[in-house]
BAFI-3210 file (N, C-alpha, C; in Angstrom, 3 decimals, decimal comma, padded with zeros to 6 digits):
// residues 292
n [1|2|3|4|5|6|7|8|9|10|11|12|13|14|15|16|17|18|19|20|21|22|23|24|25|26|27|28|29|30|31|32|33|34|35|36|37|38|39|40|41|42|43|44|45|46|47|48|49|50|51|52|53|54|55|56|57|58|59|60|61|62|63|64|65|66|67|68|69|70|71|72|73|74|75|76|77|78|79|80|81|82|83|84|85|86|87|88|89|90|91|92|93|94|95|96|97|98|99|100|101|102|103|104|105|106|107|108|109|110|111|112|113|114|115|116|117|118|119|120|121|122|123|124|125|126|127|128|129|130|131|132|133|134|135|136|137|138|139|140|141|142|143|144|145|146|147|148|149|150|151|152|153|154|155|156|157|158|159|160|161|162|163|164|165|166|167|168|169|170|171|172|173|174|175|176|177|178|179|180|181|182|183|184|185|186|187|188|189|190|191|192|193|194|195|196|197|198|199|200|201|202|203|204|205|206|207|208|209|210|211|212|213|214|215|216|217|218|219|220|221|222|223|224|225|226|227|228|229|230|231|232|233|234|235|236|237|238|239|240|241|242|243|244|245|246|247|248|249|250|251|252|253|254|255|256|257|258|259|260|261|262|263|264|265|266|267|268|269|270|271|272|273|274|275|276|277|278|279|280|281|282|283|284|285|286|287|288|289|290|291|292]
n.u [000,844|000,338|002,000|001,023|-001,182|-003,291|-002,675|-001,796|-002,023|-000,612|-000,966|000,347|-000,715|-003,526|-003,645|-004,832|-005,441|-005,908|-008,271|-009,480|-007,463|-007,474|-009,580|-009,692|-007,339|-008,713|-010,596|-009,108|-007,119|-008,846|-009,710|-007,959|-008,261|-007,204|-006,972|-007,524|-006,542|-006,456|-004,893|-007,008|-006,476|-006,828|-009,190|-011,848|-014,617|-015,069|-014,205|-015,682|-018,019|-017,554|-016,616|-017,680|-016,177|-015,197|-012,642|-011,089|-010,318|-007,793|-005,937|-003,508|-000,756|-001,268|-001,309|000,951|001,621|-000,883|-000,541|000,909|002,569|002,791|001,736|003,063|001,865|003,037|005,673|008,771|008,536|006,450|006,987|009,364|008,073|006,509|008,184|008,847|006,245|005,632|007,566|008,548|008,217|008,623|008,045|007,466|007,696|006,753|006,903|005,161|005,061|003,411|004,361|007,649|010,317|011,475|014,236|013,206|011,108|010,709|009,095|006,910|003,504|002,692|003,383|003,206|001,172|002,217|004,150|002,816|002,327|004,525|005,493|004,078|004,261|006,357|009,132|010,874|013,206|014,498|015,772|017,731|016,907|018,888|018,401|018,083|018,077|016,578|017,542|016,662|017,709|017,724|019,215|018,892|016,219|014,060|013,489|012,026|011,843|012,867|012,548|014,426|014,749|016,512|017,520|019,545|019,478|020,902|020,127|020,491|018,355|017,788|018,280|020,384|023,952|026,874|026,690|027,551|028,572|029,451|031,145|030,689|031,896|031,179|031,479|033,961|035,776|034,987|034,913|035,083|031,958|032,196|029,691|026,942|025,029|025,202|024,681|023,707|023,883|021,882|022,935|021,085|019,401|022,019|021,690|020,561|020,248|022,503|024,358|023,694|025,405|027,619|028,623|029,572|028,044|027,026|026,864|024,067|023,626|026,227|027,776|027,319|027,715|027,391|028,769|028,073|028,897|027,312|028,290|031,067|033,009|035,340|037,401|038,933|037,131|035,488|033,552|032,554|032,992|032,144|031,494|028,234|027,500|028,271|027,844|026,659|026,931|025,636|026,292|024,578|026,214|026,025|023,705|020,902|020,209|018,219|017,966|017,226|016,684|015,895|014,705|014,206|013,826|011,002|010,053|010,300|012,208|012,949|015,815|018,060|020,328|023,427|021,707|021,026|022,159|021,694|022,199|022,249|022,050|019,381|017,653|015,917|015,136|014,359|012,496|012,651|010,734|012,283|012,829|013,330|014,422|015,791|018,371|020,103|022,095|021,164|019,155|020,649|021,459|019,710|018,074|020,844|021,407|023,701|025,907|024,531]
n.v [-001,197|002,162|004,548|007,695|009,197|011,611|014,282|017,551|020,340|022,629|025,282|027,334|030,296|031,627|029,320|028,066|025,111|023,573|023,412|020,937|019,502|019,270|018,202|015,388|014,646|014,378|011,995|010,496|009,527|008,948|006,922|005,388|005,645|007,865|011,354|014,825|017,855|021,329|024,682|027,966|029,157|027,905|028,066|026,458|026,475|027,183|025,365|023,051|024,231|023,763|021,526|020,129|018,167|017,697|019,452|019,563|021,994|023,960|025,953|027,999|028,657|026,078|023,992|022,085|020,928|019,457|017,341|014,600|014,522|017,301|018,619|020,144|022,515|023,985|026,227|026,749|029,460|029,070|026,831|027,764|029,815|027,968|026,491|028,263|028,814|026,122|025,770|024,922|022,173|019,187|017,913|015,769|017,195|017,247|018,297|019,657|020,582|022,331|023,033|023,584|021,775|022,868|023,982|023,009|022,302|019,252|017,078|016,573|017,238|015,053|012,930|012,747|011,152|008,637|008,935|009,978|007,214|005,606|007,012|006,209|003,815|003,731|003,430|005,804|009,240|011,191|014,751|016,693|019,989|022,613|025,358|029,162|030,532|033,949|036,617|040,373|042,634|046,298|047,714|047,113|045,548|043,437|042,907|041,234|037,747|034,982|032,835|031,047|030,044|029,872|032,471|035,185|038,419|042,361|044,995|048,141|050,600|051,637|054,109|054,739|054,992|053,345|051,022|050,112|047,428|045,947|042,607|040,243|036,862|034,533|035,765|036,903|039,595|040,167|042,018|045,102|045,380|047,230|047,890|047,348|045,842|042,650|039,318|036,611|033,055|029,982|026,733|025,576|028,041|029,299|028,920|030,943|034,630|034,594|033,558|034,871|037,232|036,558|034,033|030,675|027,609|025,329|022,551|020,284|019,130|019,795|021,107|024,037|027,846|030,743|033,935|036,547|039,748|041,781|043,368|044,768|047,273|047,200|045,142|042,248|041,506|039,394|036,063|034,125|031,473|029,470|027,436|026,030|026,212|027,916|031,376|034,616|038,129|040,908|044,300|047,296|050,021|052,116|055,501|057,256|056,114|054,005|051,359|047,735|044,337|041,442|038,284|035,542|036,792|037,364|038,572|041,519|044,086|047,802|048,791|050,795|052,412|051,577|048,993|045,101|042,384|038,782|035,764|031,978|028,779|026,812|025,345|023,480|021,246|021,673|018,941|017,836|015,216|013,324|012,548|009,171|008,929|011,420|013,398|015,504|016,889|016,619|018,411|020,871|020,644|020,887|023,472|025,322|025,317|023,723|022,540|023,230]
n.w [000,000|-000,864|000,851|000,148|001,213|000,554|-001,769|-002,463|-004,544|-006,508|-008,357|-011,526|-011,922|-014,360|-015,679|-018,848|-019,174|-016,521|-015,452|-016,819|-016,297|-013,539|-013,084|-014,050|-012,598|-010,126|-010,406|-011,618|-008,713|-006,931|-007,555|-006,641|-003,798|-003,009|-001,670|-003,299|-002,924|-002,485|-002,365|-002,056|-004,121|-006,487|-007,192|-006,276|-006,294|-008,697|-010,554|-009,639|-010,676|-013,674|-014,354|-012,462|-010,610|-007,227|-005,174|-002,551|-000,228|001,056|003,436|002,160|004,221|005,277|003,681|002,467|004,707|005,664|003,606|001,893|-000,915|-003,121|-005,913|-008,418|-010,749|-013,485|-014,025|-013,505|-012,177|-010,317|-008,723|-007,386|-006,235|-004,325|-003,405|-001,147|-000,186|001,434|003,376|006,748|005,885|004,589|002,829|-000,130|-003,427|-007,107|-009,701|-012,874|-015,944|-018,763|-020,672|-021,920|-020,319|-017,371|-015,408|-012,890|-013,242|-014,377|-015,591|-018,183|-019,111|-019,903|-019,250|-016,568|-015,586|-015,410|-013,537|-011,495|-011,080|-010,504|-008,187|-006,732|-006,291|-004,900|-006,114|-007,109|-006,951|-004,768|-004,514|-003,207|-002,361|-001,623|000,692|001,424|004,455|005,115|006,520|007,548|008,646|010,470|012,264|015,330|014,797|013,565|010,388|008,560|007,820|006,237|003,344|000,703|-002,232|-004,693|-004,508|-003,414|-003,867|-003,548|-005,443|-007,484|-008,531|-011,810|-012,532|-009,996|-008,928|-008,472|-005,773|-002,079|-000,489|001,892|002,852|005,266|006,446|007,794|010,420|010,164|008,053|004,554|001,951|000,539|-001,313|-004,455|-006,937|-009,283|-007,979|-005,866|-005,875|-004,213|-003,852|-004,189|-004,742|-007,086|-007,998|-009,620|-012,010|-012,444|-011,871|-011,079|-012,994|-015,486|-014,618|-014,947|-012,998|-011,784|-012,974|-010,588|-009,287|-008,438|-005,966|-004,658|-001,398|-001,620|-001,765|-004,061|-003,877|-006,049|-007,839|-009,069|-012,162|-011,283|-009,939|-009,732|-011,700|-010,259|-008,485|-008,598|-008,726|-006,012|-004,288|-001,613|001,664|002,284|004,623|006,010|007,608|005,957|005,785|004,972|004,515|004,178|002,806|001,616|000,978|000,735|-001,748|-004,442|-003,749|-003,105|-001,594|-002,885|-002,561|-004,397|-006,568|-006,478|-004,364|-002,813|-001,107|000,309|000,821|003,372|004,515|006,401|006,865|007,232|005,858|006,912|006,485|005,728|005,528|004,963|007,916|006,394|003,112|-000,071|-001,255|-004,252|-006,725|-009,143|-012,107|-013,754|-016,397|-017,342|-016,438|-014,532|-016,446|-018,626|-018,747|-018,563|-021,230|-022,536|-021,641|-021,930|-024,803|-025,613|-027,559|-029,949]
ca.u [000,000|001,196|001,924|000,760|-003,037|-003,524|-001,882|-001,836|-001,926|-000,541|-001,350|000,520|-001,914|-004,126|-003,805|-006,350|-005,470|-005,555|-009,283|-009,432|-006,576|-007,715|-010,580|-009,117|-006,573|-009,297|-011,136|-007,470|-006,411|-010,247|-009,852|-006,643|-008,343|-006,408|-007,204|-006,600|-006,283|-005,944|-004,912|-007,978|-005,925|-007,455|-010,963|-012,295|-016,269|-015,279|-013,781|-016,679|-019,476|-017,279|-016,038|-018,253|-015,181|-015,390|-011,467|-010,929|-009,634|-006,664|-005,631|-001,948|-000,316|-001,394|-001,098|002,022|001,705|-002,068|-000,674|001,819|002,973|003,060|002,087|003,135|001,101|003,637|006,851|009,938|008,378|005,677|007,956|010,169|006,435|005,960|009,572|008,407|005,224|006,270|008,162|009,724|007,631|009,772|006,947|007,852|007,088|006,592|006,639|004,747|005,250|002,656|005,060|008,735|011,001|012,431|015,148|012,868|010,046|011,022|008,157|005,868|002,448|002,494|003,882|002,347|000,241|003,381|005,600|002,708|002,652|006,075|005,723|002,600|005,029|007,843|010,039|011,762|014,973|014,365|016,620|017,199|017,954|019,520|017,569|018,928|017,340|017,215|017,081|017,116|017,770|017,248|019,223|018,222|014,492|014,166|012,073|011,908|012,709|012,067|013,376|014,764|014,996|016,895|018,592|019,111|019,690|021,393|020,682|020,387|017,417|018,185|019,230|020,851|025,017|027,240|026,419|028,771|028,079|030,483|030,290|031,131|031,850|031,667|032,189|035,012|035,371|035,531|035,623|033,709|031,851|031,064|028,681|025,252|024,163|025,052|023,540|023,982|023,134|022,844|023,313|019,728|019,756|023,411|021,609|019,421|020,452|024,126|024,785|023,824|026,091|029,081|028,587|029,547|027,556|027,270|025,972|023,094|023,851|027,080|027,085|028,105|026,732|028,487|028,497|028,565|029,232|027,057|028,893|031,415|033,462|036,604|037,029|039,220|035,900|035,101|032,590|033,404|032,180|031,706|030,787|026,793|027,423|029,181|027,199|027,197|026,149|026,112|026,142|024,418|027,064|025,200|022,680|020,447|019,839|016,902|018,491|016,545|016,515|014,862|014,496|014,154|013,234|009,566|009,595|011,935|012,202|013,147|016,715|018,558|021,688|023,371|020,716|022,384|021,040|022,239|021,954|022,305|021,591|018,224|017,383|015,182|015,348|013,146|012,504|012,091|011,043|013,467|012,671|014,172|014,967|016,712|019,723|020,633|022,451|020,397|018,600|021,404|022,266|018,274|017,948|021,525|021,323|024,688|026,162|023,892]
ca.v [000,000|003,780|006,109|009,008|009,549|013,165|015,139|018,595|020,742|023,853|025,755|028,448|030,933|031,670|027,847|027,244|023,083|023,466|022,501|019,643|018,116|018,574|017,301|014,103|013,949|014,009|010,581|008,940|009,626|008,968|005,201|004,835|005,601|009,358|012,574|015,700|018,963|022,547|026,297|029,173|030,216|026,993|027,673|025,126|026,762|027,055|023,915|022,376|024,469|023,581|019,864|018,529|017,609|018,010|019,823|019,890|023,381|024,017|027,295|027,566|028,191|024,307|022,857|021,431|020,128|018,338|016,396|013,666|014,917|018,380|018,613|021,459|022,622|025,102|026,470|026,623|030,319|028,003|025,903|028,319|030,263|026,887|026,136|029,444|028,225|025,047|026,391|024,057|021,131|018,592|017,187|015,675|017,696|016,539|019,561|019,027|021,652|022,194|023,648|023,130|021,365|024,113|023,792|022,520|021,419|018,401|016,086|017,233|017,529|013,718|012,094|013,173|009,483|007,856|009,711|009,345|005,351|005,446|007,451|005,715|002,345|004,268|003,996|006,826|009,484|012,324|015,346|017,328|020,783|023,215|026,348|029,723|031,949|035,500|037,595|041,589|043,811|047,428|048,300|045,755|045,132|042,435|043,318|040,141|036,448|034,782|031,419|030,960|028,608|030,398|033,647|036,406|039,389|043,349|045,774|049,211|051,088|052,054|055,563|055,228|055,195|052,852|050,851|049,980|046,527|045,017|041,534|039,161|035,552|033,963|037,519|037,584|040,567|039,496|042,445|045,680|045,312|048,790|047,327|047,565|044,677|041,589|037,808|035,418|032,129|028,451|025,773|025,343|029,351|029,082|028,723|031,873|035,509|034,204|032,506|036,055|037,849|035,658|033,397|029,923|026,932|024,068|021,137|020,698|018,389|020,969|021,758|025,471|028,766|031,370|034,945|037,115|040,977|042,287|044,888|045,529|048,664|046,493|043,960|041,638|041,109|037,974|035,097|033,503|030,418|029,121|026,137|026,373|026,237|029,447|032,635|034,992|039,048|041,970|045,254|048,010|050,989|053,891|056,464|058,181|055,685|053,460|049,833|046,903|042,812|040,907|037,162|034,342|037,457|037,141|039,082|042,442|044,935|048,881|049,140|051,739|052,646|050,415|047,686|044,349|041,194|037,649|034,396|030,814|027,630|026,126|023,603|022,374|021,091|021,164|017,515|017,169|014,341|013,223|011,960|008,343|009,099|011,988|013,785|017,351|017,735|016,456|020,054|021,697|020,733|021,690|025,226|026,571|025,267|023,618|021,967|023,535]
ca.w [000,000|-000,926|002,068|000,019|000,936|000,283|-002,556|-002,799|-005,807|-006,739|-010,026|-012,344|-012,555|-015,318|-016,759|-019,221|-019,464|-015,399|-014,809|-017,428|-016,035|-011,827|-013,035|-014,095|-011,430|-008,705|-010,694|-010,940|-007,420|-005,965|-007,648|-005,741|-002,827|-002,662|-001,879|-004,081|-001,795|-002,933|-001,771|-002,433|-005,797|-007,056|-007,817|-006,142|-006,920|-010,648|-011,213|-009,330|-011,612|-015,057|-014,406|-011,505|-009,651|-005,996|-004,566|-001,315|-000,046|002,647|003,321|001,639|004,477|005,749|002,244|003,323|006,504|005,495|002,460|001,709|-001,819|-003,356|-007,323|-008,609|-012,340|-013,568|-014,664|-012,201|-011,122|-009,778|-008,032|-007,173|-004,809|-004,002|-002,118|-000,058|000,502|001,977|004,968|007,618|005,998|003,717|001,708|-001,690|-004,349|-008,050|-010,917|-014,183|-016,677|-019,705|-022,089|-022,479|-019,258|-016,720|-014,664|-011,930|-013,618|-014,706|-015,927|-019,219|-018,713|-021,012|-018,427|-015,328|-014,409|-015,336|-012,462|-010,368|-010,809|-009,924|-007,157|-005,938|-006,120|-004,261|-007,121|-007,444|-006,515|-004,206|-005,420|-001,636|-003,235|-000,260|000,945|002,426|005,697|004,938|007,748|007,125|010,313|010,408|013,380|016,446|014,325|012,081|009,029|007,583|008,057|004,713|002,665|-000,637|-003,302|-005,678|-004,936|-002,141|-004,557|-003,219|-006,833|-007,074|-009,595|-013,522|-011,920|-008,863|-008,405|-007,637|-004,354|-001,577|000,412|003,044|002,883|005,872|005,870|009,742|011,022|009,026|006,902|002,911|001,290|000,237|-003,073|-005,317|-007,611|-009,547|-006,402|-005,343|-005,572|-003,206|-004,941|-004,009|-006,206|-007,734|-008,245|-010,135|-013,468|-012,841|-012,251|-011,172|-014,582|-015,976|-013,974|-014,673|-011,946|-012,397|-012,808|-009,079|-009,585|-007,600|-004,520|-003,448|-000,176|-001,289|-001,631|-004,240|-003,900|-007,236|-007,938|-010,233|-012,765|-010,047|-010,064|-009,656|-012,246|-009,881|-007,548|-008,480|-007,785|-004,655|-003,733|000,004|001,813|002,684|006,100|006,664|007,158|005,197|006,629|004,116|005,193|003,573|003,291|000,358|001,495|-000,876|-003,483|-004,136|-003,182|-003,299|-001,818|-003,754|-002,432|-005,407|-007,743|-006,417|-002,972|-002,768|000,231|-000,019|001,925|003,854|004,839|007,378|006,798|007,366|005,450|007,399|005,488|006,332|004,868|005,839|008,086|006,065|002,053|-000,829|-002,014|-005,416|-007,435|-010,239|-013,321|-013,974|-017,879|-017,095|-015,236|-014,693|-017,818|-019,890|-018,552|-019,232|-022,365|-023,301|-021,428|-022,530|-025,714|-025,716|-028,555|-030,640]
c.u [000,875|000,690|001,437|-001,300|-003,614|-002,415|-002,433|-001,270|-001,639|-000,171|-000,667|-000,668|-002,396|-003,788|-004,342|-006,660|-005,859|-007,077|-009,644|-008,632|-006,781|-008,990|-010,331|-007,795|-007,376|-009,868|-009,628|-007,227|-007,801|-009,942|-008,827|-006,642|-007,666|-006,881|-006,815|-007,395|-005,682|-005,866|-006,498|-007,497|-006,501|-008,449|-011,819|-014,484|-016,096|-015,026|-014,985|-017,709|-019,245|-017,070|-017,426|-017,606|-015,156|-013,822|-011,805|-009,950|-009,340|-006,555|-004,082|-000,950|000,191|-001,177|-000,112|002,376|000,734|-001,829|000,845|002,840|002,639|002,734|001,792|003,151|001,656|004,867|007,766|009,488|007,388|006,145|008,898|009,080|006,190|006,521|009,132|007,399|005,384|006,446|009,066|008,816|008,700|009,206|007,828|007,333|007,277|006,188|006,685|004,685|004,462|003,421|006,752|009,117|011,574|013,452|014,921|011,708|010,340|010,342|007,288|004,951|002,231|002,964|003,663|001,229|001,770|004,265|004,210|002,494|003,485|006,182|004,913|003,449|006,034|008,841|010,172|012,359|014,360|015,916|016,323|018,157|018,356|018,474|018,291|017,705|017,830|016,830|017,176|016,740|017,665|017,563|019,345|016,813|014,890|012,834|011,342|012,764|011,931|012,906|013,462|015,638|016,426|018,711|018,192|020,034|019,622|021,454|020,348|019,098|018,666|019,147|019,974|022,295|025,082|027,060|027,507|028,368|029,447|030,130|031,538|031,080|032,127|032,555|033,325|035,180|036,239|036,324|034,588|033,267|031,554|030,378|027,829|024,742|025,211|024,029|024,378|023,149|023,186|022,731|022,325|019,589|021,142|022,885|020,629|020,617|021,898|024,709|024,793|024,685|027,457|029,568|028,931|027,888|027,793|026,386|025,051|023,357|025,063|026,887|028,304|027,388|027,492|027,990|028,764|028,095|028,150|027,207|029,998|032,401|035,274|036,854|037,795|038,284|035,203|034,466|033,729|032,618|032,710|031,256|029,313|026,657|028,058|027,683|027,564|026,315|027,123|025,119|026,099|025,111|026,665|023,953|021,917|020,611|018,876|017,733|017,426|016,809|015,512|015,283|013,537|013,205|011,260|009,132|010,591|011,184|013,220|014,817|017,622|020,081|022,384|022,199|021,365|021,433|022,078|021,459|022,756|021,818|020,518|017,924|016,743|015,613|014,397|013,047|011,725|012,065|011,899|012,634|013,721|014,888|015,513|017,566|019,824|021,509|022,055|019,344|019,402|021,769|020,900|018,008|018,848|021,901|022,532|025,321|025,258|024,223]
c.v [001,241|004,002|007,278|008,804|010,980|014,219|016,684|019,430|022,349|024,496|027,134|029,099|031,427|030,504|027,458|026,018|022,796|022,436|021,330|018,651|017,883|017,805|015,573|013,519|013,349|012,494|009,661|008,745|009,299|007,562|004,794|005,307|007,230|010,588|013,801|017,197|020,278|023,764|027,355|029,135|029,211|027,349|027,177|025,443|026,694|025,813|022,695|022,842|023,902|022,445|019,068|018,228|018,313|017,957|020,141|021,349|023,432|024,791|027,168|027,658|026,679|023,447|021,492|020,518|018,944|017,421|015,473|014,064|016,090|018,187|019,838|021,569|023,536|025,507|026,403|028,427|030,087|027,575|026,578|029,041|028,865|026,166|026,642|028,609|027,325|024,883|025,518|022,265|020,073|017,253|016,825|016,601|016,978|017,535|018,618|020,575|020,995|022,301|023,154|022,773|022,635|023,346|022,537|021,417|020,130|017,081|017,132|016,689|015,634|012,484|011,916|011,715|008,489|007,839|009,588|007,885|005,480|005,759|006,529|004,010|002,580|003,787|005,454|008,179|010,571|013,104|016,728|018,852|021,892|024,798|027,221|030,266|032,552|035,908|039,151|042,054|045,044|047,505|047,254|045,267|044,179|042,895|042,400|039,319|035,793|033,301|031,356|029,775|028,755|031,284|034,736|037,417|041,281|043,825|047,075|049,594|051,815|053,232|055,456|054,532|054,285|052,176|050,117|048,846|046,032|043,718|040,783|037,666|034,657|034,852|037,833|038,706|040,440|040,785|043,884|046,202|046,811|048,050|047,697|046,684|044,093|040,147|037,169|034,241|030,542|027,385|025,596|026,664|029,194|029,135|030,012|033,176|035,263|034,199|033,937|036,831|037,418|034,623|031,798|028,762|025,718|023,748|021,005|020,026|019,031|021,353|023,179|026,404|029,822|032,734|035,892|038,672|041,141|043,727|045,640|046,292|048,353|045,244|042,717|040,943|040,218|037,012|034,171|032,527|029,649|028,049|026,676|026,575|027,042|030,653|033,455|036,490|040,044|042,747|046,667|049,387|052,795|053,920|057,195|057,768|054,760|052,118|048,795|045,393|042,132|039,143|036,132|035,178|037,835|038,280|040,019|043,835|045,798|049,029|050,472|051,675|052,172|048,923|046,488|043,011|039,938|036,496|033,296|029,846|027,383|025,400|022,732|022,251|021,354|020,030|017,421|015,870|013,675|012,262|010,246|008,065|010,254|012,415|015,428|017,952|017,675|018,074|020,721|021,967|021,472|022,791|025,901|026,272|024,080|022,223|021,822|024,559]
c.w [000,000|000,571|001,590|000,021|000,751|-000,590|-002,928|-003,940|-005,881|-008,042|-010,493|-012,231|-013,998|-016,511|-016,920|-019,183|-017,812|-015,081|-015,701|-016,786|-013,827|-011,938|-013,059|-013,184|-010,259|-009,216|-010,633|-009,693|-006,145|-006,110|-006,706|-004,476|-001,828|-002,685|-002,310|-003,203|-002,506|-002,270|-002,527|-003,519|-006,542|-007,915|-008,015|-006,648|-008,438|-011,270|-010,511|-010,626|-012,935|-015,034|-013,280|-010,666|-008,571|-005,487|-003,127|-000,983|000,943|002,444|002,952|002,474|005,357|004,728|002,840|004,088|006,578|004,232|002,486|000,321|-002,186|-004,799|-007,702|-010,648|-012,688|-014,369|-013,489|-011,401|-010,198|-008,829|-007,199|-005,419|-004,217|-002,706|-001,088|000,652|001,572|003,265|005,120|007,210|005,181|002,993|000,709|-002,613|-005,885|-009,097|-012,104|-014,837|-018,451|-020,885|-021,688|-020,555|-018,614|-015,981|-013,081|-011,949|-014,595|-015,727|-017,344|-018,580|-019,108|-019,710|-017,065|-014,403|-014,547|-014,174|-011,600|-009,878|-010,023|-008,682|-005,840|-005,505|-005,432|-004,857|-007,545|-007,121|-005,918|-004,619|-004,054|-002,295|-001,516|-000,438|001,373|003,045|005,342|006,251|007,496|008,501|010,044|011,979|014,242|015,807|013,344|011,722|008,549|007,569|006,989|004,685|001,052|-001,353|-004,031|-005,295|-003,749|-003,205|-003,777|-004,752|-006,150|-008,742|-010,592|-012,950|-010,977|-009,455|-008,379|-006,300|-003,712|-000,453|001,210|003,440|003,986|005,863|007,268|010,592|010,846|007,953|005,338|002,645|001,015|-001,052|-003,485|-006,540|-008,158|-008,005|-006,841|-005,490|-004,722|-003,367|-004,293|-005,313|-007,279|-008,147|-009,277|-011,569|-013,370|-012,989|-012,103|-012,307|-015,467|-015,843|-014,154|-013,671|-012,611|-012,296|-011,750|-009,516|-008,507|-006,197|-004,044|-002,626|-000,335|-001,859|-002,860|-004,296|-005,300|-007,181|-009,063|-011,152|-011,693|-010,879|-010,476|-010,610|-011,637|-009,248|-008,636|-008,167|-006,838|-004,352|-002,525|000,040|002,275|003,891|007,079|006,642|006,920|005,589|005,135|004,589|004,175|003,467|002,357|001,053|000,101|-002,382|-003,164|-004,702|-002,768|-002,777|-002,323|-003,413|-003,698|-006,861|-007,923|-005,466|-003,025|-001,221|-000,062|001,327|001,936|004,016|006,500|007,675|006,852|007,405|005,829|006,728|005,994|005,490|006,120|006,571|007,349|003,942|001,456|-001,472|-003,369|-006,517|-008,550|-011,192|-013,515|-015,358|-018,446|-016,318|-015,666|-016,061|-019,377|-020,302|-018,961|-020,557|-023,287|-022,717|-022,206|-024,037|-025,924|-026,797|-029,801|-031,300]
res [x|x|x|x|x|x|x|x|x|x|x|x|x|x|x|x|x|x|x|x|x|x|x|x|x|x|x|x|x|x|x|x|x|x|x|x|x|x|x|x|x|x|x|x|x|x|x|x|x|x|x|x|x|x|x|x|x|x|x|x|x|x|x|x|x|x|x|x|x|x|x|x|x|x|x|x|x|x|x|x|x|x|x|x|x|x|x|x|x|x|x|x|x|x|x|x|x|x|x|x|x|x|x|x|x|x|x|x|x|x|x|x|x|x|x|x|x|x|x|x|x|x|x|x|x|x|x|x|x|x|x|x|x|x|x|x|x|x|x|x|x|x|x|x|x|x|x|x|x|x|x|x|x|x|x|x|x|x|x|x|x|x|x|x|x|x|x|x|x|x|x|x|x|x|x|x|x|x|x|x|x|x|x|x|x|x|x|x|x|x|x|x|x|x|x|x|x|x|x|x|x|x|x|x|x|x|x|x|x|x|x|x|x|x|x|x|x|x|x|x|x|x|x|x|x|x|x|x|x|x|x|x|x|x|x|x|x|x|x|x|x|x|x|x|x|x|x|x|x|x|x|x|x|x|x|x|x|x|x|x|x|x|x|x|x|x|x|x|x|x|x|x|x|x|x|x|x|x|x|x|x|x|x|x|x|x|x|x|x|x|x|x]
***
């Protein structure tokens, strides 16, 4: 018998294929005795009046906590709100993507009862990607205690100057960047705004974190890459410009002068499912094009 009796669902928004296909998840997953569980963003009254199909509705931040699996209907910025969501829970998750493979989303839409057979048979690879804590202070106040999938991002707006961060490394003092910003990236992030920036590419199970300059003032300043288990404290040092964090490119907060953003690896992971007919570079070689 499966351990998963309750799967929860979380949807790209505005996906027209979305209620055709919860419709037919809730009859697959009803025969197998399973329950299919959704957040408000659902539409659990519309997809009842247009299909018939009866969703159960959790409030999103319990999703999590009330289900056994995670299926996430989306793209990797899906997946990416989804990590957040999550919290301190360490559910499986299982991304199906309608249109082309992302980084995260792993499964086509075509394949989607297949991967949950598999799953439903406990065949197959959990893929434990690493998380960071943001913390932002303001003084002795914390502003904001957050989690990220991706990317803890320090820019500055189109107009503003030069910015001047002081970055520590286990209250060690690195170094102090002049810059457009800052990313602070972990390995699953590494193919986003990093990779733009000149950052390299970490393989995803690294236990390391890398820090990258963006446009710095100095062209020696350099990506730096760290073990995950160091912290890592940057210290806001420009006045009178409009400076920005921006956590996994989704969530951003207006910063000041002396502001002082502390980062950490997570306790907890995001577990994602893996595909058994592919591998991470088989992604790679289809996002960056390569050998093409």
């Amino acid at each position: 018998m499966s351990s998963i009796k309750r799967v929860g669902i979380v949807l790209k928004p505005h996906q027209p294929q979305a209620l055709k296909t919860i419709c037919e998840l809730t009859l697959w997953l009803g025969q197998r005795g399973i329950e299919l569980a959704g957040s408000p963003e659902i539409e659990r009254e519309r997809i009842e009046h247009e299909t018939g199909c009866s969703v159960r509705q959790v409030a999103s931040d319990d999703l999590a906590a009330a289900v056994d699996l995670v299926l996430v209907l989306g793209g990797d910025g899906t997946m990416i709100a989804t990590a957040r969501m999550i919290g301190d829970e360490e559910v499986p998750v299982l991304g199906v993507n309608y249109g082309s493979l992302g980084y995260l989303t792993e499964f086509r839409i075509e394949e989607l009862y297949d991967a949950l057979e598999m799953i439903l048979a406990d065949n197959y690879r959990l893929d434990k990607r690493v998380m960071l804590a943001v913390e932002l202070f303001r003084g002795p106040d914390l502003i904001t205690r957050n989690r990220v999938l991706n990317d803890v991002v320090i820019n500055k707006s189109a107009l503003a100057r030069i910015i001047e961060i002081e970055a520590y490394l286990n209250k060690q003092f690195v170094t102090s960047f002049r810059a457009d910003g800052l990313i602070v990236s972990t390995p699953t992030g590494s193919t986003a705004y990093n990779l733009s920036a000149g950052g390299p590419i970490i393989f995803p199970s690294m236990n390391a974190m890398v820090v990258t300059p963006i446009c710095p003032f100095t062209l020696s300043n350099r990506p730096l890459v760290v073990p995950d288990d160091a912290m890592i404290e940057l210290l806001m040092k420009t006045d009178q410009e409009d400076v920005s964090l921006t956590l996994d490119g989704q969530v951003g907060y207006s910063l000041e002068v002396d502001d002082r953003v502390v980062i950490r690896k997570s306790r907890t992971t995001f577990n994602l499912i893996q595909p058994s007919n592919r591998n991470y570079f088989d992604v790679l070689r289809d996002k960056l094009r390569w050998g093409r």
